[in-house]
C-alpha positions, 0 to 999 in steps of 0.5 A: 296500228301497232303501239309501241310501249309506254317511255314513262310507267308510272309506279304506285305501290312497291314494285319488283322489276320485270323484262317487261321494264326493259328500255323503260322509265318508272317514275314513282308517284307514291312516297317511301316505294321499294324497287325489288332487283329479282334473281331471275327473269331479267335479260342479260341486256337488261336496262332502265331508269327510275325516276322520281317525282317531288315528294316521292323519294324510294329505294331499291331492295335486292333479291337474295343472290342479287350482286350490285355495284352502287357508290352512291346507295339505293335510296332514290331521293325526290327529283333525282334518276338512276339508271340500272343496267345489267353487266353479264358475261363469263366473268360478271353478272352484276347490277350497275346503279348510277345516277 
Protein backbone atom coordinates (compact mmCIF):
# COMPACT_ATOMS: atom_id res chain seq x y z
CA UNK A 1 0.00 0.00 0.00
CA UNK A 2 0.82 3.49 -0.69
CA UNK A 3 1.42 5.76 2.30
CA UNK A 4 0.66 9.29 2.09
CA UNK A 5 3.02 11.54 3.95
CA UNK A 6 3.42 12.60 7.16
CA UNK A 7 0.58 15.94 8.38
CA UNK A 8 2.90 16.58 11.20
CA UNK A 9 7.08 16.42 10.70
CA UNK A 10 8.66 17.10 13.54
CA UNK A 11 11.53 19.53 13.67
CA UNK A 12 14.88 19.00 16.06
CA UNK A 13 17.50 21.01 14.84
CA UNK A 14 17.89 24.17 12.58
CA UNK A 15 16.28 23.42 9.41
CA UNK A 16 16.12 24.89 5.64
CA UNK A 17 12.69 24.60 3.80
CA UNK A 18 12.20 22.02 0.98
CA UNK A 19 9.09 21.15 -1.95
CA UNK A 20 9.42 18.03 0.41
CA UNK A 21 7.37 20.30 3.33
CA UNK A 22 4.79 21.26 0.94
CA UNK A 23 1.01 21.00 2.54
CA UNK A 24 3.18 20.16 5.34
CA UNK A 25 2.93 21.05 9.47
CA UNK A 26 6.56 21.21 11.16
CA UNK A 27 6.18 21.52 14.76
CA UNK A 28 9.66 22.01 16.54
CA UNK A 29 10.40 20.13 19.19
CA UNK A 30 13.93 21.76 20.14
CA UNK A 31 14.24 25.41 21.68
CA UNK A 32 15.60 28.52 19.90
CA UNK A 33 15.15 26.70 16.11
CA UNK A 34 15.60 28.76 12.84
CA UNK A 35 13.81 28.02 9.81
CA UNK A 36 15.71 29.12 6.67
CA UNK A 37 13.19 30.32 3.55
CA UNK A 38 15.95 29.45 0.59
CA UNK A 39 15.97 31.35 -2.70
CA UNK A 40 15.26 28.56 -4.66
CA UNK A 41 13.71 25.12 -4.69
CA UNK A 42 10.52 25.69 -3.57
CA UNK A 43 7.25 25.87 -6.00
CA UNK A 44 5.44 28.68 -6.81
CA UNK A 45 2.31 26.91 -4.96
CA UNK A 46 4.41 26.50 -2.06
CA UNK A 47 2.56 26.26 1.30
CA UNK A 48 2.94 25.12 5.10
CA UNK A 49 2.43 25.83 8.69
CA UNK A 50 4.86 25.74 11.39
CA UNK A 51 4.10 25.04 14.72
CA UNK A 52 5.54 25.02 17.83
CA UNK A 53 5.25 23.16 21.04
CA UNK A 54 5.52 24.54 24.83
CA UNK A 55 8.78 25.61 25.53
CA UNK A 56 10.12 25.65 21.77
CA UNK A 57 9.67 28.81 20.41
CA UNK A 58 11.68 29.76 16.90
CA UNK A 59 12.34 32.09 14.16
CA UNK A 60 12.69 31.93 10.40
CA UNK A 61 15.83 33.34 8.54
CA UNK A 62 15.63 34.08 5.21
CA UNK A 63 18.08 33.57 2.05
CA UNK A 64 19.58 36.37 0.48
CA UNK A 65 17.21 37.67 -2.13
CA UNK A 66 14.27 35.96 -0.30
CA UNK A 67 11.02 38.93 -0.26
CA UNK A 68 8.65 38.21 2.64
CA UNK A 69 5.46 40.05 3.71
CA UNK A 70 5.50 39.64 7.83
CA UNK A 71 3.49 42.23 10.12
CA UNK A 72 3.76 40.23 12.91
CA UNK A 73 7.98 39.39 12.43
CA UNK A 74 9.78 35.69 12.26
CA UNK A 75 9.95 34.86 15.71
CA UNK A 76 7.41 31.83 16.25
CA UNK A 77 6.61 31.92 20.07
CA UNK A 78 6.05 28.49 22.17
CA UNK A 79 2.34 27.32 21.28
CA UNK A 80 1.58 29.62 18.33
CA UNK A 81 1.35 28.61 14.33
CA UNK A 82 2.28 30.46 11.33
CA UNK A 83 1.38 29.56 7.68
CA UNK A 84 4.07 30.47 4.95
CA UNK A 85 2.72 30.51 1.76
CA UNK A 86 4.42 31.72 -1.65
CA UNK A 87 2.71 34.47 -3.97
CA UNK A 88 4.25 34.11 -7.26
CA UNK A 89 3.25 35.75 -10.70
CA UNK A 90 4.42 38.10 -13.23
CA UNK A 91 4.36 40.86 -10.81
CA UNK A 92 5.23 38.92 -7.12
CA UNK A 93 7.29 36.64 -6.00
CA UNK A 94 6.96 36.83 -2.11
CA UNK A 95 6.61 34.86 1.26
CA UNK A 96 3.37 35.58 2.85
CA UNK A 97 3.59 34.86 6.88
CA UNK A 98 0.79 34.95 9.16
CA UNK A 99 -0.20 33.48 12.10
Amino acid sequence: PIIPPSIYKPIISNYTLSEQDNGQTLVTKSVGLIIVIPSSGLSDNFCCLITTTTGNPCSISLSDGVVVDAPNGLSISENETLSIGRLKDATYDEFIIRP
